[in-house]
N, C-alpha and C positions, 0 to 999 in steps of 0.2 A: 504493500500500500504506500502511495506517493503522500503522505503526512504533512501539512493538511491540506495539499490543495484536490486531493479525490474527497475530500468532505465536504471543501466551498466551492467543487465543481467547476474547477477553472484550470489550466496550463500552469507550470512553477512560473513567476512573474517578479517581478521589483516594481511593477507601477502599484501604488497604495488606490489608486481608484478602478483599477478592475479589484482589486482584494475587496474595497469596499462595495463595489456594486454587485459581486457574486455575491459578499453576507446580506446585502442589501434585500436582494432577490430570496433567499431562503428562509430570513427573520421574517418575510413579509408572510411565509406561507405558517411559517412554526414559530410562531407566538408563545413568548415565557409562560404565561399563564393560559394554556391552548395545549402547547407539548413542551412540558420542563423541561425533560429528559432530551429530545432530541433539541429543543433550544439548544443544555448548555453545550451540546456535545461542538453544536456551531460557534458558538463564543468561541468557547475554547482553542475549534482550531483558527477563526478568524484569529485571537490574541495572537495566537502563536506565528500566525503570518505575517500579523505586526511586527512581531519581534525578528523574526527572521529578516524581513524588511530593513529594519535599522539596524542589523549584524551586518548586511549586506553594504547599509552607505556610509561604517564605520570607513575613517583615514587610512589608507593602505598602511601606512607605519602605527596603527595600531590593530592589535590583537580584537577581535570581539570573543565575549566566550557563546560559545552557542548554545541557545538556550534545551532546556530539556523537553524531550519530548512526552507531553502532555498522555497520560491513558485516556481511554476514549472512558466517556460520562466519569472523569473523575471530580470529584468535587469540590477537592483543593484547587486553590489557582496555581496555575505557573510562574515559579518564581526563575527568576535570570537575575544576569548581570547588567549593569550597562554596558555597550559595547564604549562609550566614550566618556570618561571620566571626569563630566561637568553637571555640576549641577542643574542646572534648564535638559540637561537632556535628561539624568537620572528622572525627573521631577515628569519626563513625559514618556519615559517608558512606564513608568507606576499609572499615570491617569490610563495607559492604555490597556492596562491589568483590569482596573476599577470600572472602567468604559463599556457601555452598554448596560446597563443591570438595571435600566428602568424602564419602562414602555415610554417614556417622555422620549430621554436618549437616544431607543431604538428609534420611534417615529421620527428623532433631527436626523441620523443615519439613513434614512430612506430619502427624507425631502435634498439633503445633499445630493444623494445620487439623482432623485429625478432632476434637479438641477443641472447636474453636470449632464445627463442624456438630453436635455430640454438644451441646451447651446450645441450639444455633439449633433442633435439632429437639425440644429439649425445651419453648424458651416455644411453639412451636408447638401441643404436641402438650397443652399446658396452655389455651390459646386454643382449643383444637375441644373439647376438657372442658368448659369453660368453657360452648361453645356448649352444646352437647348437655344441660347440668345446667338453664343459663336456660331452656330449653323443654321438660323432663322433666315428668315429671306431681308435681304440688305435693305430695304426700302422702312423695316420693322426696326433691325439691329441697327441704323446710323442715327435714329433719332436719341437723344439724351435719357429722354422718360423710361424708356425700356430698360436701360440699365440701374433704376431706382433701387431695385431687388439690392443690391452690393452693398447702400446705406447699412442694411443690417448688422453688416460685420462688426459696427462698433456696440453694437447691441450684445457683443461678446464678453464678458467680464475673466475667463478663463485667458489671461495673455499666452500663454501657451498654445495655446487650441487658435487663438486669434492669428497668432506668428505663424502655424503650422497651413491655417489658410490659405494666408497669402503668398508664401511662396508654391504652395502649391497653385495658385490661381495664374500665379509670374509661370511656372513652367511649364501650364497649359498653356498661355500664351504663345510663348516661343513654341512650343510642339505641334496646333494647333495650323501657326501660320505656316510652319515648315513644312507641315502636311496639303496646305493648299499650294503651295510654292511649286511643291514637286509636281501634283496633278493638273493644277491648272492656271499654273504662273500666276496666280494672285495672293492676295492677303485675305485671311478669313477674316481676319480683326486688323482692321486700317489705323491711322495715326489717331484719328479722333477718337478711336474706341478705345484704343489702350490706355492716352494722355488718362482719359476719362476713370477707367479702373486703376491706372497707377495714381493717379490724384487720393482718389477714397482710399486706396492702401497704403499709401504715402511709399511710395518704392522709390522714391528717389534720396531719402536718407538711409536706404538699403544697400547704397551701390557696393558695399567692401565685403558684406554678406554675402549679396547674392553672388560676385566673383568666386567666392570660396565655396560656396554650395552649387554650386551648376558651371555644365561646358561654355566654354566662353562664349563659343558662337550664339547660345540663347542668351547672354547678358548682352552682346553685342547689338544682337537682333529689337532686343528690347529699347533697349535704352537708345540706339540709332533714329528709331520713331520717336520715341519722346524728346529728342533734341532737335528733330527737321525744326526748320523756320519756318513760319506760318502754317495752313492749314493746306492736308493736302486737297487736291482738287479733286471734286467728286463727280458733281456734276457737268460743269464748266457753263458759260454765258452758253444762251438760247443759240446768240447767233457763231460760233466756234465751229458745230458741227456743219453746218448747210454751207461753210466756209468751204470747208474742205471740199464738197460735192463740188461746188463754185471753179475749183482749181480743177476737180477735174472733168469738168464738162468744158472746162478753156483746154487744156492738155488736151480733149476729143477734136472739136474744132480749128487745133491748129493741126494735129497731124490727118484729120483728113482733109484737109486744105492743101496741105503737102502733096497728099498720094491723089486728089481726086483727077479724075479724069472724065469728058463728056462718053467716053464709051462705055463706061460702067455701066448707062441703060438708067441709071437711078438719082434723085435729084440731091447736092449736097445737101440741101436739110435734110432731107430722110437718113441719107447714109450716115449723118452726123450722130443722128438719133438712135438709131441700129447699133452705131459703133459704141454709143454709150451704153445702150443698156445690155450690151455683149460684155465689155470691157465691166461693168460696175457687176453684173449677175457673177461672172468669174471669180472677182475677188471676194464676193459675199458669201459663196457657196464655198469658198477654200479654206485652207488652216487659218489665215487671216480675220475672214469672217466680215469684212466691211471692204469700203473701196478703200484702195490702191492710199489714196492722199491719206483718208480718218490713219490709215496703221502709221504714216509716215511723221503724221502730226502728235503719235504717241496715243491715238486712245487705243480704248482694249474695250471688248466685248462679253458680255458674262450673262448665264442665265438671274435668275432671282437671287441664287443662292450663292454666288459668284464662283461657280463652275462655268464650263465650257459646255456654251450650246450646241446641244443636239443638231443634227442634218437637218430635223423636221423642223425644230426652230428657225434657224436658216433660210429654210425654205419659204418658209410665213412671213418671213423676214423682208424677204428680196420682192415676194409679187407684190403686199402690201405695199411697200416702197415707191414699186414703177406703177400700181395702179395709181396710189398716188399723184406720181408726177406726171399722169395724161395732159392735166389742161396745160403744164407748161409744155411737154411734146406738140401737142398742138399748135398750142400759142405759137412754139417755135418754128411749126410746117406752115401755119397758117394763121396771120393776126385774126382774119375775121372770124372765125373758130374761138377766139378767148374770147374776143368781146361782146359777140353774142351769144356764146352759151358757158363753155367754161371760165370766164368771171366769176359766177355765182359757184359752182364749183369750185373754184381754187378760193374763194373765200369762204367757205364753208369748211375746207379742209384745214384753211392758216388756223382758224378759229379753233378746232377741235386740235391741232398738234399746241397749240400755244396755252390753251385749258390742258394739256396731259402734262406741257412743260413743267409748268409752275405746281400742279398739285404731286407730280411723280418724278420729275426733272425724265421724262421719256417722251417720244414721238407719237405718234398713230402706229408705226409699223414697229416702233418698240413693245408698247404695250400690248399689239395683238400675237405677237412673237412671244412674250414673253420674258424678253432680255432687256438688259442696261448697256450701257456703255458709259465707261468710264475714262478720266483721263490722269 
């Protein structure tokens, strides 16, 4: 028999609050005046795991004597030694002798442990937030409100348990974005989001810590984002993205200006238009994922979750797009085509991308795609 911890139903241990939350758990069922007998047999071996306890966090250069092993239901207590020959300590190995022997006592014994379970389940239940917020859909995770959940950490009183948090929260982080890096060249958690959690965790008076407990490259990675200058750029100005188009519908126009010829059979505005939405569908439907200029001016492309869109996304992506751009294809075959019919059209369309701008920072063929673009 492993003395006492097969009585208090636990692993041999040194933390004093599992020792206390297994007698916790067992006084709650076997109550001194309920079952005497198997009470004391509990006391006894909790004391004694007490004792063993502080044998164990005697100064290596002192001796502790090891205490004696209790008979089971004996009715004398356990007498020991101190392992460290001070009075404050002598004076708190005897209260741990004398500890427990009243239904008062027991009951503060319990409310301690729910205590300590009652903040244990709360950094928990702050770590599956956590989780669940890192892979929310980006448009949920960038706003500030969402990350409110984290306030609670200070709601911790256990400092222990509060420190053990946070760097745990820091080495999700770095894992976290390293994990998106690999699959989909993005950040799971951007500058604003981190700033945000390293703010409420204060990890920037952490910086000598966390070197020492983690591979550099996650302190790097960390602290890298939290020192960029200003904000990074999420959504970027309305007019950035239709820029880009702009360049390369000039880039169309001039090379087939270059190559045209009257034997083609076909009229340069058509051909121009042809060769746009040949050239723009290619680079949409490729690894790239948008035209030729958006990759060259730095944005990137992502579903909600900021993975890499599917083919089918893609695909939603590019007809929505040139459905769109009919009345200016038009407009551009032919003026009297916008002005009397697609007018009303292309301003019906500015209106509904410029309401998706502002409430979603996305297009018409963003939002029916499903994807963002970032910069």
């Amino acid at each position: 028999m492993n003395y006492p911890w097969d009585v208090l139903g636990t692993e041999e241990t040194n933390d004093k609050k599992v020792i206390k939350k297994a007698y916790a758990k067992l006084i709650r069922k076997y109550r001194p005046d309920e079952a005497p007998e198997k009470f004391q047999e509990i006391n006894q071996a909790y004391q004694y795991a007490l004792t063993l306890l502080k044998s164990n966090q005697a100064d290596d250069d002192v001796v502790a004597v090891t205490p004696e092993y209790p008979k089971k239901n004996e009715s004398e207590e356990v007498q020991t030694e101190s392992p460290i020959d001070v009075a404050d300590d002598v004076a708190e190995v005897e209260s741990v002798v004398s500890e427990f022997t009243h239904t008062q006592e027991i009951d503060d014994v319990i409310e301690e442990v729910e205590e300590d379970d009652t903040e244990l389940n709360l950094a928990n239940d702050i770590l599956e937030q956590f989780h669940q917020m890192a892979f929310a859909e980006y448009k949920r995770k960038k706003k500030a409100e969402s990350w409110n959940f984290l306030n609670q950490y200070h709601e911790i009183q256990d400092l222990q348990l509060r420190d053990s948090l946070s760097k745990e929260l820091f080495k999700r982080v770095a894992e976290y974005n390293f994990f998106q890096l690999k699959e989909n060249k993005s950040l799971l958690l951007n500058q604003p989001m981190v700033r945000l959690v390293a703010e409420v965790l204060e990890w920037e008076s952490q910086w000598q810590e966390f070197h020492q407990l983690f591979p550099e490259d996650y302190v790097q990675h960390v602290f890298s984002l939290l020192e960029m200058k200003g904000k990074q750029k999420e959504g970027e100005k309305f007019y950035n993205r239709p820029f880009g188009v702009f360049i390369e519908i000039i880039m169309t126009v001039i090379f087939i200006g270059i190559i045209y010829q009257p034997s083609f059979g076909l009229d340069k505005e058509l051909l121009i238009i042809m060769a746009y939405i040949l050239f723009n569908s290619f680079s949409s439907l490729s690894s790239i994922s948008m035209s030729s200029m958006q990759y060259m001016l730095d944005f990137k492309l992502f579903d909600v979750y900021l993975n890499e869109p599917s083919l089918k996304s893609k695909i939603i992506r590019t007809l929505t797009y040139h459905v769109s751009m009919i009345p200016v294809y038009l407009s551009a075959y032919d003026a009297e085509y916008f002005v009397s019919l697609m007018f009303p059209v292309a301003a019906f369309l500015l209106i509904i991308n410029v309401i998706l701008w502002f409430k979603n920072k996305q297009l018409l063929h963003d939002w029916l795609s499903g994807t963002i673009m970032l910069k």
